[in-house]
ZAMARGU-4260 file (C-alpha; in steps of 0.2 Angstrom, whole numbers, plus 5000, padded with zeros to 4 digits):
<rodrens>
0) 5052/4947/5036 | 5060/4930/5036 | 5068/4924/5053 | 5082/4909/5055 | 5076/4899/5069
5) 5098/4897/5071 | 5099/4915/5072 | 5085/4919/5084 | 5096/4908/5095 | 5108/4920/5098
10) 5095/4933/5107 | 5084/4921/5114 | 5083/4902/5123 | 5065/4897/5117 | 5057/4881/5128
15) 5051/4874/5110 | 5057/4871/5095 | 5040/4863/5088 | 5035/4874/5073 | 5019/4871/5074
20) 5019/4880/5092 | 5030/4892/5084 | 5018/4897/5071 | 5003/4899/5084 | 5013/4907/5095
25) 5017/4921/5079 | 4999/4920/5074 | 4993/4926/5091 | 5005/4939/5092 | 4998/4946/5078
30) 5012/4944/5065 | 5006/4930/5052 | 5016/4917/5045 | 5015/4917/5026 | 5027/4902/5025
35) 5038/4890/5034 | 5052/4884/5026 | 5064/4871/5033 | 5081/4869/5027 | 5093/4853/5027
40) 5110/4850/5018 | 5106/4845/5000 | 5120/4835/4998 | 5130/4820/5007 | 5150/4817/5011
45) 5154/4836/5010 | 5168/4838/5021 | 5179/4852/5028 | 5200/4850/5018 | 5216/4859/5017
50) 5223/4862/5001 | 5241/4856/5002 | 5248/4857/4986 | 5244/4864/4970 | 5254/4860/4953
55) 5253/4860/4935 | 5242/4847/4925 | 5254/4838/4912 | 5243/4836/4898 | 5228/4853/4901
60) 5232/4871/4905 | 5215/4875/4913 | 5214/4864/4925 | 5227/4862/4941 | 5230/4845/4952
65) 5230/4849/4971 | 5233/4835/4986 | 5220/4840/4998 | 5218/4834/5019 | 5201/4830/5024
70) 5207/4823/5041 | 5206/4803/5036 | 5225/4804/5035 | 5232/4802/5016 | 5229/4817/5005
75) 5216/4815/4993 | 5222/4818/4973 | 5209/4832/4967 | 5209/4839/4948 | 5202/4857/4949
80) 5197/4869/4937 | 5195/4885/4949 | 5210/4896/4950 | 5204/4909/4964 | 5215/4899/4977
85) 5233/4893/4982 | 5241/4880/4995 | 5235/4882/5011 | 5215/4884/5007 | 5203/4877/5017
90) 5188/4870/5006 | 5176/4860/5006 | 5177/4841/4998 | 5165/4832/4991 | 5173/4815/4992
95) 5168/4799/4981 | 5149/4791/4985 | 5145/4809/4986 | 5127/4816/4981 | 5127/4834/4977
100) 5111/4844/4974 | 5103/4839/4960 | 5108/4821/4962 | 5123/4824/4956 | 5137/4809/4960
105) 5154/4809/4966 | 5166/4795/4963 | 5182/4792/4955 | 5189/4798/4940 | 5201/4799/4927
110) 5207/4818/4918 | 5217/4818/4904 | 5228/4806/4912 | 5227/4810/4931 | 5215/4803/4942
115) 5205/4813/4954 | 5198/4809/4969 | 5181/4818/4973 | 5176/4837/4970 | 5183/4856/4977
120) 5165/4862/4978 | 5158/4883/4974 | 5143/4887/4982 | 5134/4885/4968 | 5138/4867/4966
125) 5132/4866/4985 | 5114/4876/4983 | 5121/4890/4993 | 5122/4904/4980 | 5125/4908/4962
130) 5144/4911/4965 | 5151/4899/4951 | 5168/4909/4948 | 5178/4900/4962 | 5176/4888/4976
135) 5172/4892/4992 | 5185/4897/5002 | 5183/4896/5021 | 5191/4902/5035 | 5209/4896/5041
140) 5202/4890/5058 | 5188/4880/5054 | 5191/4863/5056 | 5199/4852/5047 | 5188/4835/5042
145) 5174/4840/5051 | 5156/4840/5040 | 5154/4854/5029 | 5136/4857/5035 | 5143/4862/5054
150) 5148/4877/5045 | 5130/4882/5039 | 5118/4881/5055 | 5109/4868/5047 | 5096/4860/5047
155) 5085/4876/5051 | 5069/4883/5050 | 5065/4900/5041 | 5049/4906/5043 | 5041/4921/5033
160) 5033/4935/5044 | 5019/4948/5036 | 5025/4960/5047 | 5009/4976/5048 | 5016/4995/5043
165) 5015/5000/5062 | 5028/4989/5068 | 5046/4993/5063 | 5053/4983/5078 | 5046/4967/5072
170) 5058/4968/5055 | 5075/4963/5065 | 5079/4948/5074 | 5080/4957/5090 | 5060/4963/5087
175) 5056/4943/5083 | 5065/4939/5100 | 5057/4953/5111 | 5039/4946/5104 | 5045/4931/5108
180) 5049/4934/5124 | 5037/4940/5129 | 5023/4928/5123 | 5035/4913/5130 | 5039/4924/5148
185) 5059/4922/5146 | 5071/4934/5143 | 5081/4939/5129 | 5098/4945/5123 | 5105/4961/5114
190) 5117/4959/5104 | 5137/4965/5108 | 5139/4982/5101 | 5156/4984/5112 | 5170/4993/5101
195) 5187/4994/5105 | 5191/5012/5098 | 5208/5023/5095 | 5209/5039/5095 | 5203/5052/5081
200) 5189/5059/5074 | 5182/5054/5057 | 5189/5065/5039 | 5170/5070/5036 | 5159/5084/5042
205) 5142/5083/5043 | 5128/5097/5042 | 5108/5094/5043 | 5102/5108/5033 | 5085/5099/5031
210) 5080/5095/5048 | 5061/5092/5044 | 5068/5078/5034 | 5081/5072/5045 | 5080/5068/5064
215) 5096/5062/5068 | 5114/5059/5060 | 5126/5047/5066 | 5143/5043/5058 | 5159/5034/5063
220) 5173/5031/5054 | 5185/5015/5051 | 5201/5015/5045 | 5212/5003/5036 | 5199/4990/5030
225) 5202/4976/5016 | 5188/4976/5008 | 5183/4956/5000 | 5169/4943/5003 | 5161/4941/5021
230) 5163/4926/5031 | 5153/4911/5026 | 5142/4913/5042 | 5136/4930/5038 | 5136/4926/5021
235) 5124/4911/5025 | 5112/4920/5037 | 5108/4934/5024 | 5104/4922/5011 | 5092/4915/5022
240) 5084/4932/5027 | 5083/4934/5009 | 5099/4946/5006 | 5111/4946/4992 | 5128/4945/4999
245) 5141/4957/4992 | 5156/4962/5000 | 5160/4963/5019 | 5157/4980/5021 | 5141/4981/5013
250) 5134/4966/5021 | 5139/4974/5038 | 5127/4985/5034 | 5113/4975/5027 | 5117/4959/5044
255) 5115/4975/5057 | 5098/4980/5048 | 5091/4963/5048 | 5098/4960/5066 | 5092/4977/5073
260) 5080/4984/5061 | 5090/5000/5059 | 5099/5002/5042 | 5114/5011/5040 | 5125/5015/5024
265) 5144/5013/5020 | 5152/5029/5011 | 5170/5026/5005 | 5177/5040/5018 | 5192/5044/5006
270) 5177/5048/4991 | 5166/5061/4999 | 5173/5075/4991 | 5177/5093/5002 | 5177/5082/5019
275) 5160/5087/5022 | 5143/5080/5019 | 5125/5090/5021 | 5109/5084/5023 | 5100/5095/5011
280) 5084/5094/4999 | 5088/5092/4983 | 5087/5107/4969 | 5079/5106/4956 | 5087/5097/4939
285) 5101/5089/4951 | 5106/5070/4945 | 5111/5056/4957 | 5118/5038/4950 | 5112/5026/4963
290) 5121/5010/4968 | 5109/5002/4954 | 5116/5008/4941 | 5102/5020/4938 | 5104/5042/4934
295) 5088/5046/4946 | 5081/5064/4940 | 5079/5074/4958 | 5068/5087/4963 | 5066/5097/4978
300) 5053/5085/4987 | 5068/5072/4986 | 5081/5072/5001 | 5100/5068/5000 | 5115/5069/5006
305) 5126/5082/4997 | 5148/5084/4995 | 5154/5095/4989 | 5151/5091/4972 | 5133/5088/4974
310) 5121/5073/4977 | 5130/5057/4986 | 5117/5049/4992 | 5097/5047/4990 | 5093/5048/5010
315) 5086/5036/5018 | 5083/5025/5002 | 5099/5021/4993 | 5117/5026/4990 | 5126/5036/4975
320) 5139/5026/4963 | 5151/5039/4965 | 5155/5036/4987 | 5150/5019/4986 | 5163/5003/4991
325) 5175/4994/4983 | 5189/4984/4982 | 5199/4999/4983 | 5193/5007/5000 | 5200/5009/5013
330) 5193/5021/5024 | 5175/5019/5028 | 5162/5030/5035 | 5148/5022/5042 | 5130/5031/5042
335) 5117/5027/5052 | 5104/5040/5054 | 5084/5042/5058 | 5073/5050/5041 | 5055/5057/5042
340) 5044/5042/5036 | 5033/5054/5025 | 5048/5059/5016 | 5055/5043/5014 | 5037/5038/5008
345) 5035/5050/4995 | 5054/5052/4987 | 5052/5032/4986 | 5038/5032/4979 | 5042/5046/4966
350) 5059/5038/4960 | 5049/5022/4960 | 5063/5015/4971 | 5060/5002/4986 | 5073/4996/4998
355) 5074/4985/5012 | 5080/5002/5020 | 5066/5015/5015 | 5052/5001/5018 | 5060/5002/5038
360) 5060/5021/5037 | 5044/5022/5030 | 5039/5012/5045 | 5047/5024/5057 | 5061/5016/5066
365) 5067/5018/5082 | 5073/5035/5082 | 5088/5032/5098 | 5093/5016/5090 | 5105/5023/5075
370) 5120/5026/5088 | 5120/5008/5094 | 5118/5002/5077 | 5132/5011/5073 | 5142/5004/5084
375) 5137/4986/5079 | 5141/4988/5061 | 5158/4996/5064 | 5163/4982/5078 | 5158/4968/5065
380) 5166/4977/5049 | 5183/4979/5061 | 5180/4961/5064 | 5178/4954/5047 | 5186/4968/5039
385) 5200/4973/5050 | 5205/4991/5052 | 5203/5002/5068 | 5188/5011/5071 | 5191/5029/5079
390) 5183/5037/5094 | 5177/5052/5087 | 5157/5047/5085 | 5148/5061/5074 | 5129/5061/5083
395) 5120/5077/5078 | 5101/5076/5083 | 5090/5090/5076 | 5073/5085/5082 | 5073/5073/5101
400) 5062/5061/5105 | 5058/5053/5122 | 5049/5038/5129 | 5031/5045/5132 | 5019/5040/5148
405) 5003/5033/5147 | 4987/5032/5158 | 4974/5019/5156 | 4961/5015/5168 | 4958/4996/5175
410) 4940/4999/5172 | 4943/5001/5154 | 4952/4986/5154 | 4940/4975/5161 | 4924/4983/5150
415) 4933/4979/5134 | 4943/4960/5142 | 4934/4955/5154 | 4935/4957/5175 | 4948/4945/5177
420) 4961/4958/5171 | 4965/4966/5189 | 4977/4982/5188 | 4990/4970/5193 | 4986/4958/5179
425) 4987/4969/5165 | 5002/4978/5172 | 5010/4961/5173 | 5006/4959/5155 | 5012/4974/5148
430) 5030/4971/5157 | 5032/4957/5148 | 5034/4969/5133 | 5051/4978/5142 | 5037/4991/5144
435) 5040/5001/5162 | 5025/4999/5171 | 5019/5008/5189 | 5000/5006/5196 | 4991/5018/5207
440) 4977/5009/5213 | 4966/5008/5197 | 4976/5015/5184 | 4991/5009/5177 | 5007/5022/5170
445) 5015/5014/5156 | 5031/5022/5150 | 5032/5019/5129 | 5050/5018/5123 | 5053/5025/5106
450) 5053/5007/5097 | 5035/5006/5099 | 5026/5020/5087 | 5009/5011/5086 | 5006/5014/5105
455) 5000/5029/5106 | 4984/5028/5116 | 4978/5017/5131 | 4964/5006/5118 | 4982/5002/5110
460) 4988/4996/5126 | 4973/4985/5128 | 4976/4978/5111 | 4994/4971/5120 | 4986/4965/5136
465) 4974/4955/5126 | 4987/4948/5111 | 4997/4942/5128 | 4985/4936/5136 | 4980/4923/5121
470) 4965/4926/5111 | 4960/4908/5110 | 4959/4909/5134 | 4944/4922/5130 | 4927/4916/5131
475) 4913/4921/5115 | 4901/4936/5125 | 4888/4943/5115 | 4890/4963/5116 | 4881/4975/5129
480) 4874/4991/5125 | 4860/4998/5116 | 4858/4990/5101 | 4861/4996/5083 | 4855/4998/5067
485) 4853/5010/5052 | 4850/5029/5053 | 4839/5036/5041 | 4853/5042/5030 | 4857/5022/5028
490) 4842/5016/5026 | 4837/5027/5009 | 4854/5026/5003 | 4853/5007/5005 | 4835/5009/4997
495) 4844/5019/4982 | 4857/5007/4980 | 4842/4991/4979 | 4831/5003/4967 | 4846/5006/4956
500) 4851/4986/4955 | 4833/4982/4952 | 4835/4992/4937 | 4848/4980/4930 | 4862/4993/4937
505) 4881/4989/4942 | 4889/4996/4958 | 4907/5004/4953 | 4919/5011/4962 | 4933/5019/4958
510) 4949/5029/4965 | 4945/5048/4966 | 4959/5054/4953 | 4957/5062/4938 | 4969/5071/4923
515) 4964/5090/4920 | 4955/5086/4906 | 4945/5074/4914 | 4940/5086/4926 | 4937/5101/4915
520) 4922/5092/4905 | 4912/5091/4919 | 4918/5105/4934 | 4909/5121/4935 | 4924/5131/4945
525) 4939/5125/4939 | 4949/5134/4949 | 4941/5126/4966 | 4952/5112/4959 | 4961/5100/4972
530) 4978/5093/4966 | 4987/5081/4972 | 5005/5083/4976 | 5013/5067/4975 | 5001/5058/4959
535) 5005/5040/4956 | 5002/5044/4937 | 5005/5062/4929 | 4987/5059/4919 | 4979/5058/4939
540) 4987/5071/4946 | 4969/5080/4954 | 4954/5075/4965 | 4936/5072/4955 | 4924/5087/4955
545) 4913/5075/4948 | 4910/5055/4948 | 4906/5055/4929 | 4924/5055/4922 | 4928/5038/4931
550) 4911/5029/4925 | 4914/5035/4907 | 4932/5026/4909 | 4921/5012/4914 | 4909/5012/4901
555) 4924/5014/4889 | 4934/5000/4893 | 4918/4988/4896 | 4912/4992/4877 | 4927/4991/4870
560) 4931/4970/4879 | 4911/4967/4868 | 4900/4971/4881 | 4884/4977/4872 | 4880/4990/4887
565) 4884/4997/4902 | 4872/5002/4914 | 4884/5010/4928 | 4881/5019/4946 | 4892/5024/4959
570) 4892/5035/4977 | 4905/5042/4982 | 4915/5058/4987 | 4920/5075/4976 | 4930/5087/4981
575) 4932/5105/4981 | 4945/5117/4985 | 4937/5126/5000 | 4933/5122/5018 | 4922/5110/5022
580) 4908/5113/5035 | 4910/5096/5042 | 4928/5100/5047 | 4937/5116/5038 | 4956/5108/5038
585) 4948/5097/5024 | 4943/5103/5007 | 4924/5102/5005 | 4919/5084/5000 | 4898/5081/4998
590) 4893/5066/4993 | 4886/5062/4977 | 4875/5047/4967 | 4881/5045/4947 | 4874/5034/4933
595) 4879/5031/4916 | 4869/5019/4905 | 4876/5016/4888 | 4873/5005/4870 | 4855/4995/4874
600) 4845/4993/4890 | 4831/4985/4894 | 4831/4980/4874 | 4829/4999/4869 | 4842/5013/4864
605) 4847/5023/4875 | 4842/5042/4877 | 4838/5057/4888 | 4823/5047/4894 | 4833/5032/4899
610) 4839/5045/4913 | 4824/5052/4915 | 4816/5037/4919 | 4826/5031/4932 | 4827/5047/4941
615) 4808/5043/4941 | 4810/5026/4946 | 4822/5034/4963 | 4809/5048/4966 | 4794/5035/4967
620) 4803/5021/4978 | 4809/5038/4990 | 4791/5045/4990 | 4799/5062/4982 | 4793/5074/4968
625) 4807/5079/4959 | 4805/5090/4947 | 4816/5097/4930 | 4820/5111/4922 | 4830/5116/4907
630) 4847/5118/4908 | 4865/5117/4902 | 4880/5110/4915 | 4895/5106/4909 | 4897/5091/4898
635) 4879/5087/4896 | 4869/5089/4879 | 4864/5107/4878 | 4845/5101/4871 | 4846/5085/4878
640) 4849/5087/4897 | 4834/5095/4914 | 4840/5102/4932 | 4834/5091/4945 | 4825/5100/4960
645) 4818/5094/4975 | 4806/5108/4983 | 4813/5118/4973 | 4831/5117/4977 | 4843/5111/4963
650) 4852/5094/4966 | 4862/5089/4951 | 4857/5086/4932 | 4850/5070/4921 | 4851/5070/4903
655) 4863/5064/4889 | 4882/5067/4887 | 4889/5079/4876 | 4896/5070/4860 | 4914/5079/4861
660) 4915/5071/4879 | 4912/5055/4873 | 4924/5057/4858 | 4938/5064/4871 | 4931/5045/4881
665) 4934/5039/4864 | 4917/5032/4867 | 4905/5032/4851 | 4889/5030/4858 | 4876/5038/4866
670) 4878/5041/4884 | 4864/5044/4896 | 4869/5052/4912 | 4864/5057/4930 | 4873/5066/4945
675) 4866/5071/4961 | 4869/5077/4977 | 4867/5062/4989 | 4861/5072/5004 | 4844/5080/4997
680) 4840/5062/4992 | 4844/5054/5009 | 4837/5070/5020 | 4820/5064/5028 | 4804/5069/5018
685) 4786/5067/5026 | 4781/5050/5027 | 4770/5045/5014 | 4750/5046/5016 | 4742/5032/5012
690) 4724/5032/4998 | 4712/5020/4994 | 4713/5016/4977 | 4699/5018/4965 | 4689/5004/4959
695) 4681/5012/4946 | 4687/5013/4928 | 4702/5026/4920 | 4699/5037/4906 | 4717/5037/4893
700) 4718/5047/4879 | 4733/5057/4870 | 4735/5078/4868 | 4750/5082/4853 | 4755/5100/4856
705) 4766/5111/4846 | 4778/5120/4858 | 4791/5135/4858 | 4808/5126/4860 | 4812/5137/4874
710) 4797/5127/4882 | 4803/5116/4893 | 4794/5096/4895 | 4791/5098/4915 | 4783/5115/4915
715) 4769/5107/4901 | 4765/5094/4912 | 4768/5104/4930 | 4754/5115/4920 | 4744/5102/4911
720) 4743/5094/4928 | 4734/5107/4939 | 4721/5110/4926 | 4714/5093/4928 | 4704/5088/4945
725) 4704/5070/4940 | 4720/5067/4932 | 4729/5049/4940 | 4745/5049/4929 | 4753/5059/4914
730) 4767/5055/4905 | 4779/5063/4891 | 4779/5048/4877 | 4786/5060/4862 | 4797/5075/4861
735) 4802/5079/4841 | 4809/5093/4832 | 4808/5095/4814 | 4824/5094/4807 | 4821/5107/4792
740) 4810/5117/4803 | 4812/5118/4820 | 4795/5115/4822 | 4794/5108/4838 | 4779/5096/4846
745) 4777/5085/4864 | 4766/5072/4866 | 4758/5066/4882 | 4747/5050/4886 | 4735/5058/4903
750) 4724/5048/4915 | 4709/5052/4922 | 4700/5042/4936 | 4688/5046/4948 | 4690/5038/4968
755) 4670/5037/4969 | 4661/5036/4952 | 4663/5032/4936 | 4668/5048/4924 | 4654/5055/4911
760) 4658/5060/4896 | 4653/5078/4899 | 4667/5076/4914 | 4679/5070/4903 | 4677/5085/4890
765) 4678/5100/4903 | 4694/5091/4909 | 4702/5088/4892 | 4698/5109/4888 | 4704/5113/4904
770) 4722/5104/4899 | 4721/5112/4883 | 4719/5133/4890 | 4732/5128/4902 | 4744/5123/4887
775) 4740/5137/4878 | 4745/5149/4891 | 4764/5140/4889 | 4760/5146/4874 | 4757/5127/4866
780) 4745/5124/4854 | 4735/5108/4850 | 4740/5100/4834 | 4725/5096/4822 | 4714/5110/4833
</rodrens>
């Protein structure tokens, strides 16, 4: 939001003009200055003339030779080459010794014969626009031989607002002053919306046949307008609020906005067609051409206002072609009306379409401002315009609102402040905001006018008595209460996420969309699918069942910019179309841990192991068992991938990733992959028990075993494990299948070690045979036996 420091004048007398108190006083009121631009005439010896005479050059035909007053008494002689004016112009004069922007000089020259005495100036030869057709032409009354730069408000400061979502108010002038007003305890002024109407009624019925998208419709009709440029003062102030100006009608409409924060549209009364307009949603296959020059494809999410030959206008956002205004209209009917936000939100979104209009409806304006803002607009059209404007007011509200009451406790006040905000204090406080304010005692009734949708519960008023009362006046307090700290939960996710980065593992995150065939290569129940109704992108149009799809993006895009691996891990939300537990308006949503690890870690290839490994890496630093079983999920390897299970219970799966998933990645390397259910991971687990480590010395050696394929890797070693009474530590080391064959054989390094002697051989061998019957009973046999 950019505000004119000569505009706020009109609404408020501020006791400073320093900008530096300005900008603090912005800052604590919680709407930052982005920038503070101040603006002076670019130019020197500009002043205000009446074009006298106009003739003929005798020796060119596109220029003319005009006598021109500039109040110093003898006219000057001035060679022009504009033809958009006559005798009797008032202009402004750059007069010779001049400086225009730029540096460019004025003096004293001779044209094909003629001499000329200074320059007739455009805007753009001023730096006040891009209008190069003409020269400025200004209004008959404006002084003559006065300085130019009287006419512009000038010098003046602009300063550039970052204005939150929550407060519509504050993008008009009239918000800016009211904050103002309030932080500097002074009043402030609304402006004149005072009409001096005829009688009739306006050629144009209105229906709302979409009141969930439409709140209220206002519309007033003026008749007998001459439809040309605005005055230069309007013209000036919307350059400085950023605004393009474009005719007098249409920058009515745009001034009123910027003034009140409400916009309004212009329809070309005289171009509706069948007298009658109707707020409807859209049907599908329906075309609108926008005032951009655009063909916007509707559908039924899209709200518009309808004639009787279809679309006119895209509610809320921007006009239609075929209504709008032009130099031939005549009749105008001015709109002014309050749209759903959501609705605004999501058609402007859809139609990738932005205006200064649906960014305030998105905001939620004042719902009970539109008929003052209404008025305003037709009062300055009829004044800059001419024309009448009829009584007849159309006002048709589908869905009221009403100023709300609030309680809030001066306890509350003073637990969050500080005790030296009494009742009376804070009420003080909040009058300042034009809020109406009774106390009983200790509790303060604060009634909410309809301007102010971010207050909506008594913390919010708190946040209002604080911002007034200055930030910088409170003193630093350390907080009271029970201190705080990490549940359990925390603590071993934290602990997961340490384990996982100790591994030389990257933290992603990513947004929660995914296309359909995204989510098909990893979802179990396809048709527990949530979709989301408004994508930003067709190929994201549902929520992730599953956190793989995102980090094999990631992978693919790292590999493909010459990274030589991708070790990847994120936690995060899936979702599935069925109540949550948690809260069953929501779709169920557990939590889940997902890795990826891709091209070379740790200096080795990676596998199925890789993923193993970690998983054993997590299980050790949590103090878990988890165990794996043969299985076959969804875009895993069907050989190459085990169940996790924590006492039993499954919790996701580890392994490699199917090749025809990586080639739909368009990735062409092995993947290993992990994803698990956070919760089992994070759920408390008997604390560990402590063991004095042996002293004396292990025994290692190596069993080969030829095994069914059916037989899965854990259960040998689950078994293998048992039989022994000494055995420390054994792990899988090889797992090969004969390519011709089929033949299958698993290799595992065991440990044995006593905690109170050293092993005899005799030990040793009764343990090893006891390894090897439990084998064979999987049905293993020991190679070379």
């Amino acid at each position: 939001m950019r505000v004119s420091l000569q505009w706020l004048r009109e609404f408020i007398d501020l006791p400073t003009e320093d900008v530096a108190e300005l900008k603090r006083a912005f800052d604590m009121l919680g709407h930052a200055v982005e920038s503070v631009e101040e603006l002076e005439a670019d130019w020197t010896t500009v002043k205000v003339g009446k074009v006298l005479t106009v003739d003929a050059h005798p020796n060119a035909d596109k220029v003319r030779v005009t006598t021109v007053d500039v109040g110093t008494g003898d006219p000057h002689q001035i060679i022009c080459g504009a033809w958009n004016f006559e005798a009797g112009a008032v202009v402004p004069v750059a007069l010779p010794g001049a400086v225009l922007p730029g540096g460019f000089e004025i003096g004293q020259r001779e044209i094909r014969g003629v001499e000329s005495h200074g320059m007739i100036c455009s805007e753009r030869e001023l730096g006040l626009g891009e209008d190069h057709e003409g020269i400025m032409v200004l209004a008959d009354d404006t002084p003559i031989g006065g300085d130019f730069v009287d006419q512009l408000d000038l010098p003046d400061v602009v300063f550039e607002l970052e204005v939150t979502n929550n407060r519509p108010d504050v993008m008009s002038m009239i918000g800016v002053a009211r904050e103002l007003a309030a932080w500097f305890e002074v009043e402030f002024r609304q402006p004149d919306a005072t009409l001096d109407a005829v009688p009739g009624k306006p050629q144009v019925d209105v229906t709302i046949s979409a009141p969930d998208g439409c709140n209220r419709f206002t519309a007033r009709e003026v008749r007998g307008v001459r439809i040309g440029k605005s005055p230069l003062w309007m013209r000036e102030r919307l350059r400085k609020a950023g605004v393009r100006a474009i005719s007098n009608a249409v920058d009515v409409t745009n001034y009123v906005m910027m003034e009140m924060g409400h916009p309004l549209h212009a329809f070309d009364a005289d171009a509706i067609s069948g007298g009658s307009l109707d707020v409807r949603w859209a049907e599908d296959g329906e075309e609108l051409e926008t005032l951009d020059g655009s063909v916007r494809n509707l559908t039924t999410d899209d709200l518009v206002i309808a004639d009787a030959k279809g679309p006119t206008s895209l509610a809320a956002i921007m006009g239609g072609a075929r209504s709008e205004v032009s130099a031939g209209t005549a009749n105008v009917l001015m709109e002014a009306a309050h749209w759903n936000p959501t609705t605004v939100m999501y058609s402007s979104r859809r139609q990738d379409l932005q205006s200064e209009a649906s960014k305030r409806f998105e905001r939620n304006v004042d719902p009970n401002l539109a008929p003052r803002a209404n008025d305003r607009a037709c009062q300055l059209l009829v004044q800059i315009a001419g024309g009448e404007v009829l009584d007849g007011q159309i006002d048709i509200v589908a869905n009221a609102f009403e100023p709300v009451t609030m309680e809030l406790e001066t306890g509350e006040v003073q637990r969050l402040l500080g005790g030296r905000f009494s009742a009376e204090t804070s009420a003080n406080l909040l009058r300042r905001l034009a809020l109406e304010v009774a106390v009983d005692g200790e509790t303060i009734r604060a009634t909410i006018p309809t301007y102010r949708p971010d207050l909506t519960r008594p913390a919010d008023l708190i946040e209002e008595i604080a911002r007034l009362a200055d930030f910088d006046t409170f003193e630093a307090t350390l907080p009271t209460g029970p201190a705080g700290g990490l549940d359990e939960g925390q603590r071993l996710t934290r602990t997961i996420v340490g384990t996982l980065r100790g591994l030389g593992l990257n933290q992603a995150v990513n947004l929660p969309f995914v296309s359909p065939a995204e989510l098909e290569a990893f979802s179990e129940s396809v048709a527990e699918v949530v979709s989301v109704r408004n994508p930003l992108r067709d190929d994201q149009s549902k929520l992730r069942q599953s956190l793989l799809p995102a980090l094999l993006r990631n992978v693919r895009e790292n590999l493909n910019r010459g990274a030589r691996e991708a070790p990847l891990f994120e936690i995060g939300r899936v979702f599935i179309a069925k109540p949550w537990a948690d809260d069953p308006r929501v779709p169920e949503q557990p939590n889940r841990l997902a890795i990826v690890l891709a091209g070379d870690h740790s200096g080795q290839a990676v596998d199925a192991a890789s993923a193993f490994g970690i998983v054993a890496a997590v299980a050790e630093r949590l103090g878990i068992d988890i165990d794996r079983e043969a299985a076959q999920p969804p875009g895993f390897h069907p050989t190459r991938t085990a169940a996790l299970e924590i006492d039993g219970n499954a919790i996701g799966y580890a392994g490699e990733i199917h090749p025809d998933v990586l080639s739909t990645f368009e990735i062409d390397t092995r993947v290993a992959a992990i994803e698990v259910t956070l919760d089992p991971l994070i759920a408390g687990h008997a604390a560990r028990q402590m063991r004095t480590v042996s002293t004396y010395p292990h025994v290692d050696f190596d069993l080969s075993f030829d095994v069914p394929s059916s037989l899965a890797g854990g259960d040998l070693v689950a078994a293998t494990s048992k039989a022994a009474t000494s055995l420390e530590q054994v792990d899988v080391f090889d797992d090969f299948t004969h390519p011709d064959t089929g033949q299958r054989s698993v290799a595992l390094r065991y440990r044995l070690r006593a905690p109170d002697r050293t092993l005899e051989r005799a030990e040793i061998d009764s343990e090893r045979d006891r390894i090897v019957a439990a084998a064979a009973a999987l049905g293993a046999t020991l190679r070379g036996a």
